[in-house]
N, C-alpha and C positions, 0 to 999 in steps of 0.2 A: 122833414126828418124821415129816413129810410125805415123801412121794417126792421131790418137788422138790427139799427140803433134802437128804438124802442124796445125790441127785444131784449137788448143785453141792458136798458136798465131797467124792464119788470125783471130780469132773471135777480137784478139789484137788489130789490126788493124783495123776493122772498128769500136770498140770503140774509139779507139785514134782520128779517121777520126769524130766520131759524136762531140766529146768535142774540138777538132779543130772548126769544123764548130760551135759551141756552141761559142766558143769564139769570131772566127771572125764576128759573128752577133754583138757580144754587142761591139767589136770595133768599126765596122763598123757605128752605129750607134750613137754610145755616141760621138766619137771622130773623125771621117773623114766627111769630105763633098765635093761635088765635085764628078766629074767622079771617083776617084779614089773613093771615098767608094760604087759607084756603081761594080768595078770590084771587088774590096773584097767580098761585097756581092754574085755576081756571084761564087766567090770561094767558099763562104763560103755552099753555097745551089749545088752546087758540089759536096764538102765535105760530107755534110749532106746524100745525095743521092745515094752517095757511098757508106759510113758505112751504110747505113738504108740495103742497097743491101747486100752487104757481111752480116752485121748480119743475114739477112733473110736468105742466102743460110746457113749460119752454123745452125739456128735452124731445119731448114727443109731439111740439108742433111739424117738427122737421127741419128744412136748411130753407132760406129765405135769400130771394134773388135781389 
């Protein structure tokens, strides 16, 4: 497997990671109450912060030969 390839499926993953957390916001909110949609939330801003990070490293690794 080339760099390239790798690359574009961690960029996979921290897409996957931001529309998780996109969703566990609007569960969290609409639908849970209680300490439990407080830990969702905490998931979910996890989530968020993770893909925000992997996406950052892939645009800012550079172009791969």
């Amino acid at each position: 497997m080339s760099i390239s390839m790798l690359m574009m499926y961690i960029s996979f993953v921290g897409m996957f990671l931001l529309i998780l957390a996109m969703g566990l916001i609007v569960w969290s909110r609409t639908r849970l109450r209680g300490w439990f949609s407080g830990i969702i939330t905490f998931l979910a801003y996890l989530c968020l912060v993770s893909g925000a990070l992997i996406i950052l490293y892939v645009t800012f690794s550079g172009p791969t030969r």
